[in-house]
FIKOLZA-1660 file (N, C-alpha, C; in steps of 0.1 Angstrom, whole numbers, plus 5000, padded with zeros to 4 digits):
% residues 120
   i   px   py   pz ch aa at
   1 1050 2019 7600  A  X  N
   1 1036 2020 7595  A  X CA
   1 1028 2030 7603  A  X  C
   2 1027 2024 7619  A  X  N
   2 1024 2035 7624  A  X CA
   2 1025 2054 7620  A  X  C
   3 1037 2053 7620  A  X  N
   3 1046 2069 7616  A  X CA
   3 1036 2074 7610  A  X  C
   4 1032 2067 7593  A  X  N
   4 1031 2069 7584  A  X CA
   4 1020 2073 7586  A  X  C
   5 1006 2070 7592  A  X  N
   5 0994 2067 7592  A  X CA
   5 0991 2084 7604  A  X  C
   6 1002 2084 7611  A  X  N
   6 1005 2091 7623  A  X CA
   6 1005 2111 7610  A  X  C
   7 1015 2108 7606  A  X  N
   7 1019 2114 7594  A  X CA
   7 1012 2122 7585  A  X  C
   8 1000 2116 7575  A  X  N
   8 0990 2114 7566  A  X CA
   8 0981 2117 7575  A  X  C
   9 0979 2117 7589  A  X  N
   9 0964 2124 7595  A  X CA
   9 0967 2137 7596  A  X  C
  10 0982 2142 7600  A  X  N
  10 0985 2153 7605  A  X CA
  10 0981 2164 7599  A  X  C
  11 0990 2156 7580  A  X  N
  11 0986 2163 7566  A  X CA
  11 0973 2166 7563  A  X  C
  12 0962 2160 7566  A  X  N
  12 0950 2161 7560  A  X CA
  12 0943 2171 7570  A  X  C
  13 0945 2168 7589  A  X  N
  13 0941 2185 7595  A  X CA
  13 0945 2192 7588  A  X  C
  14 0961 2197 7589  A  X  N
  14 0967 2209 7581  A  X CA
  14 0957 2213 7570  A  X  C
  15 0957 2200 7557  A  X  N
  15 0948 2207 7549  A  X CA
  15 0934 2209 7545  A  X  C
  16 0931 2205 7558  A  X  N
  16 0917 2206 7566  A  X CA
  16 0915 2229 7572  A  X  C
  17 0927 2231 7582  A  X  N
  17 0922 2244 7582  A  X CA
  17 0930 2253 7580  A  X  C
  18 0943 2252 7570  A  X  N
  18 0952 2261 7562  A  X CA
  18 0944 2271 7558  A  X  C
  19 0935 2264 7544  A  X  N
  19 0930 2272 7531  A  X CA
  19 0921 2284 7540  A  X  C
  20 0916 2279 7552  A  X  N
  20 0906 2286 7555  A  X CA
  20 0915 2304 7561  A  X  C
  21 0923 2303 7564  A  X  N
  21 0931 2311 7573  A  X CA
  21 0938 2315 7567  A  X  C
  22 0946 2310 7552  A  X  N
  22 0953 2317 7542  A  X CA
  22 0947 2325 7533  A  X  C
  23 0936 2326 7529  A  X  N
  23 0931 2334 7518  A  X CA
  23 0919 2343 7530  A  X  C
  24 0922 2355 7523  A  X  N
  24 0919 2365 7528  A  X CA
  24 0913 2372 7520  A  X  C
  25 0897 2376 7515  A  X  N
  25 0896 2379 7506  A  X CA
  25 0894 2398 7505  A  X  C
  26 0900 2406 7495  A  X  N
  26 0901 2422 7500  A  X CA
  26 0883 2426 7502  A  X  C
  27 0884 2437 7507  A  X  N
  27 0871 2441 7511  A  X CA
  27 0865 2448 7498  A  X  C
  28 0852 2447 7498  A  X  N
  28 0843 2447 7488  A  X CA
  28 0842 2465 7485  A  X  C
  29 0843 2477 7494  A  X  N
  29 0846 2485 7493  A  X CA
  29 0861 2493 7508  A  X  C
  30 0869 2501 7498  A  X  N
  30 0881 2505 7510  A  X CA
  30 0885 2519 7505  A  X  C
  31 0887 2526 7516  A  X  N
  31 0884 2538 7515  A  X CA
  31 0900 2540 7520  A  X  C
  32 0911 2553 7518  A  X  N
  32 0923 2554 7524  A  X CA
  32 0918 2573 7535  A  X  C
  33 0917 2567 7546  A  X  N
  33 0910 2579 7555  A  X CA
  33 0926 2585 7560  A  X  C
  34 0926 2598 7554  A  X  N
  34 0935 2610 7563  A  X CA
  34 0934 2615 7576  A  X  C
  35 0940 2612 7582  A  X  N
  35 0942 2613 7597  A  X CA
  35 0949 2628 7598  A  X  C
  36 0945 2640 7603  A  X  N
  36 0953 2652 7610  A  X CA
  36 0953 2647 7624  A  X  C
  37 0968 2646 7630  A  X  N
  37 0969 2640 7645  A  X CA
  37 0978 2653 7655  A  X  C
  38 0976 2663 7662  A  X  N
  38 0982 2665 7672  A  X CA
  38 0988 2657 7685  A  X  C
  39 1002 2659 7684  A  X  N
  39 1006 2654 7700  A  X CA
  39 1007 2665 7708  A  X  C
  40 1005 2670 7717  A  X  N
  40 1009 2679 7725  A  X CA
  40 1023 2678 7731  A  X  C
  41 1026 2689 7738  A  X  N
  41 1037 2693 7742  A  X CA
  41 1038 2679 7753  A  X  C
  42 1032 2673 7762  A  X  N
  42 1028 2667 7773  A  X CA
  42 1031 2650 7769  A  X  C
  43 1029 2651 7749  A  X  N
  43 1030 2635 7746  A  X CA
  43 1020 2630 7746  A  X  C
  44 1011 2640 7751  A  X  N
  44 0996 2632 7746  A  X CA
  44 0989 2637 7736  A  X  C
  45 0978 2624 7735  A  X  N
  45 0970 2629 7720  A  X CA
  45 0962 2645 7719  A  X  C
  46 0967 2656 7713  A  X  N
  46 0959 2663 7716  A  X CA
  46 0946 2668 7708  A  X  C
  47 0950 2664 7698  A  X  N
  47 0940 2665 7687  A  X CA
  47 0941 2652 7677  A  X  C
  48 0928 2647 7670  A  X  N
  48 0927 2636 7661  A  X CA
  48 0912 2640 7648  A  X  C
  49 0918 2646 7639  A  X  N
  49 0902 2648 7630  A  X CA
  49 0908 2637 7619  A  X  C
  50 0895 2637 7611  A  X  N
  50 0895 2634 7598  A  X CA
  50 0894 2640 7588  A  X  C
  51 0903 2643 7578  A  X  N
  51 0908 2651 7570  A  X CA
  51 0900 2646 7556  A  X  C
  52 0906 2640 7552  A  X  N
  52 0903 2633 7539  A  X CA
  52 0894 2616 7539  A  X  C
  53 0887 2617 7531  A  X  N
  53 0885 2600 7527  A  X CA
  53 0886 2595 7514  A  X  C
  54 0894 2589 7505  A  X  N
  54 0896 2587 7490  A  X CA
  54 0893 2573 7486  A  X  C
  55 0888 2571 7480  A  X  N
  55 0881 2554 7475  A  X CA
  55 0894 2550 7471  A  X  C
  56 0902 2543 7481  A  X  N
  56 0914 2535 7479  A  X CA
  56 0919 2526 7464  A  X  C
  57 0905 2519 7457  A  X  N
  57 0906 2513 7445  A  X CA
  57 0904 2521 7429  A  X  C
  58 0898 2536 7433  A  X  N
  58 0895 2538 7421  A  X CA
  58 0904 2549 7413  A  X  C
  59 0916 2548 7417  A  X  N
  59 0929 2558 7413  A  X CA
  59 0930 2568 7415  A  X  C
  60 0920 2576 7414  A  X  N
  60 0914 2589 7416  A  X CA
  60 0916 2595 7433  A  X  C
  61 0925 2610 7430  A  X  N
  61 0921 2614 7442  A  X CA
  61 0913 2622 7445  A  X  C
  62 0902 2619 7436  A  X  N
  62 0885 2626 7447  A  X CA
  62 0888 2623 7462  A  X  C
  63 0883 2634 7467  A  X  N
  63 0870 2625 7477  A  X CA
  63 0861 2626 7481  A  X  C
  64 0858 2612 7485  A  X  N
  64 0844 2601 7483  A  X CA
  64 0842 2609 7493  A  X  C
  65 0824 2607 7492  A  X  N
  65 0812 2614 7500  A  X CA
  65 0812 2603 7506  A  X  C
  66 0819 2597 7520  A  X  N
  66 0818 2589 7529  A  X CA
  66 0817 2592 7544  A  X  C
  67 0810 2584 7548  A  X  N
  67 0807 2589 7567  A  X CA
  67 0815 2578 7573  A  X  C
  68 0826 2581 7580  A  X  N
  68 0837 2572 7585  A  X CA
  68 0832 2570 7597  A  X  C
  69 0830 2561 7603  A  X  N
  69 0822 2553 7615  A  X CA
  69 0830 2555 7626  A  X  C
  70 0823 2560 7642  A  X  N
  70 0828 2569 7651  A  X CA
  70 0840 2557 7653  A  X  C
  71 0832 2538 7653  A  X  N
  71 0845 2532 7662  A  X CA
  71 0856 2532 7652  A  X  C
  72 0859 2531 7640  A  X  N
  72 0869 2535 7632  A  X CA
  72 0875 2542 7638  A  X  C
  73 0874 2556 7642  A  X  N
  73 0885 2568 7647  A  X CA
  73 0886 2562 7662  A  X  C
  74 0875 2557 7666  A  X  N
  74 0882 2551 7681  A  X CA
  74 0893 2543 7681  A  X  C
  75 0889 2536 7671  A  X  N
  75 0899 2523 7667  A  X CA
  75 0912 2528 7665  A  X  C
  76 0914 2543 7657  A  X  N
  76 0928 2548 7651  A  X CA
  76 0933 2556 7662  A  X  C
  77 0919 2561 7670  A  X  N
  77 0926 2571 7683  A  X CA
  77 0936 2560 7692  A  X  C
  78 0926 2543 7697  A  X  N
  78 0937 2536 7706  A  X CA
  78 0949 2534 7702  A  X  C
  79 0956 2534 7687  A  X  N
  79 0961 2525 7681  A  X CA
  79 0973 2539 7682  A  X  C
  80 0971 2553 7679  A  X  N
  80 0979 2564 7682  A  X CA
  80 0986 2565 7697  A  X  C
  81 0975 2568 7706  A  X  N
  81 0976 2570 7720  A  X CA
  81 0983 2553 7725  A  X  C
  82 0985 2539 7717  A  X  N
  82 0993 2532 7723  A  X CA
  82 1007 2536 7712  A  X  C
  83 1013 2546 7708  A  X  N
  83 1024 2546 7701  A  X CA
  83 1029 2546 7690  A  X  C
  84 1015 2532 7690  A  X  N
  84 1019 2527 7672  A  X CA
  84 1016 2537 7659  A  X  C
  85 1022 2549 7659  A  X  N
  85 1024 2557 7648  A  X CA
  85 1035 2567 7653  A  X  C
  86 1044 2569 7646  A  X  N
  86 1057 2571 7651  A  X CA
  86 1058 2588 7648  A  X  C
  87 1057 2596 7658  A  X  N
  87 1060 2607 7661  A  X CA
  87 1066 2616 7650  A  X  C
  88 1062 2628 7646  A  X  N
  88 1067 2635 7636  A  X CA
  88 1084 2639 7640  A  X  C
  89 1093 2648 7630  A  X  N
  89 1103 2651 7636  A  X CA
  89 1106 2665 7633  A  X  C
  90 1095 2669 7630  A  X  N
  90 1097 2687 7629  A  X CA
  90 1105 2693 7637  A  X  C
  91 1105 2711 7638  A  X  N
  91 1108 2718 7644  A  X CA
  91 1101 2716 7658  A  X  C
  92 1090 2716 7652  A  X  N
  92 1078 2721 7660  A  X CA
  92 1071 2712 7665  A  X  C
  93 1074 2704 7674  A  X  N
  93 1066 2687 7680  A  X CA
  93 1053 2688 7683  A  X  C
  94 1045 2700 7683  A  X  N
  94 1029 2700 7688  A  X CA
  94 1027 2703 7669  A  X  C
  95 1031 2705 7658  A  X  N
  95 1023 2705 7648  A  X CA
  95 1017 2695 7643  A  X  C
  96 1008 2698 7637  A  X  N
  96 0996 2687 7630  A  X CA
  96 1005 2679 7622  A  X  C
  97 1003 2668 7620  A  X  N
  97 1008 2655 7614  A  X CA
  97 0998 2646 7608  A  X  C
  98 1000 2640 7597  A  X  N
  98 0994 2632 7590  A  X CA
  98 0994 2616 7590  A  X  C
  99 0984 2612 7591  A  X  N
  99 0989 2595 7591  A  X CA
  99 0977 2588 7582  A  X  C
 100 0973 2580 7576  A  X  N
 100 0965 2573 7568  A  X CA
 100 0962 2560 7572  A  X  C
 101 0948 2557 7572  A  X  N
 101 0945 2538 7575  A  X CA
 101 0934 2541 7568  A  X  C
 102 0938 2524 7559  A  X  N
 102 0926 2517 7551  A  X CA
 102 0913 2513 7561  A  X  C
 103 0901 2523 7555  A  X  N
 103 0891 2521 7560  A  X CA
 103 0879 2510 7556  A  X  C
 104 0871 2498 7557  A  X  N
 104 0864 2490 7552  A  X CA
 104 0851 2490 7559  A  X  C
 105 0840 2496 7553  A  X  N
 105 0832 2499 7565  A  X CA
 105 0826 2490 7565  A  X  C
 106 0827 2472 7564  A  X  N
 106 0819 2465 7565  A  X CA
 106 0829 2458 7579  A  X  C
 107 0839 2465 7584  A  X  N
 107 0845 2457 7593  A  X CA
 107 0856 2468 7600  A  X  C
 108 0842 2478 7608  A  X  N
 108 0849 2492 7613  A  X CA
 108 0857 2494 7622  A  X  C
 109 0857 2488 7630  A  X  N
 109 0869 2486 7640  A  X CA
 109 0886 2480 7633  A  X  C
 110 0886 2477 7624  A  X  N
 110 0900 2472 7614  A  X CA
 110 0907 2480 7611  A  X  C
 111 0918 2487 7613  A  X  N
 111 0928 2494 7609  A  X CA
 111 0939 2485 7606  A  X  C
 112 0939 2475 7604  A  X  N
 112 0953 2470 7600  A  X CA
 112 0948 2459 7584  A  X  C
 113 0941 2469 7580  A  X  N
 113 0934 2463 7566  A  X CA
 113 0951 2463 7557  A  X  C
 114 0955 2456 7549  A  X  N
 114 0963 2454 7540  A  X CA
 114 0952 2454 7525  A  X  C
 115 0954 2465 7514  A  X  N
 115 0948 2468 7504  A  X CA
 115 0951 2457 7498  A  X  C
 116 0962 2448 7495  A  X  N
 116 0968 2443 7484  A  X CA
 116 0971 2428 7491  A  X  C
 117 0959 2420 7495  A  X  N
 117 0963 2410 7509  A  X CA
 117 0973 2400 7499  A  X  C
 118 0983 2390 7498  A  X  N
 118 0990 2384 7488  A  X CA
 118 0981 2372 7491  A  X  C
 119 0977 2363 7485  A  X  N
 119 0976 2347 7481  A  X CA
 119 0982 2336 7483  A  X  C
 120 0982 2330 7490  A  X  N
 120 0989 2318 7494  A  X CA
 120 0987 2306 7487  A  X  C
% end
């Protein structure tokens, strides 16, 4: 009986703070921002602009008259300069290269936004 009781509390935390932490709701506006990235000959970052911004939801590749917020690009500069975007394999290893992150300006430091979050 104990077990059981032991059991049935466990279940009702769990579904006490599951729902909260499974559903993820997508952002109200998301932009897919173009990254032009140089690495230099040296492996370091040598260049980082922003090329493009396209309203990620509305099919269309306009692009949106948007002002991409500085810690955003700080946020995509740490995230390059620690690796996590995997080196071009051209001829040419100092040419410009392209990389893309969903931008959400209500939560600008986020680059690991998922457009299509799945539902649990």
């Amino acid at each position: 009986m104990g077990r059981l009781l032991l059991f049935a509390s466990m279940l009702a935390v769990l579904a006490l703070v599951h729902p909260a932490q499974a559903r993820e709701r997508p952002p109200k506006s998301l932009y897919a921002v173009t990254f032009g990235v140089v690495i230099g000959a040296d492996q370091e970052l040598a260049a980082l602009r922003v090329v493009r911004v396209v309203d990620a939801r509305s099919g269309s590749d306009e692009t949106a008259n948007v002002k991409v917020a500085d810690a955003f690009v700080a946020a995509v500069r740490k995230q390059i300069v620690a690796g996590k975007v995997p080196p071009g394999t051209d001829a040419d290893p100092t040419a410009e290269r392209f990389s893309y992150f969903f931008y959400n300006p209500a939560a600008p430091t986020r680059i690991d936004i998922d457009p299509n979050p799945r539902h649990k």
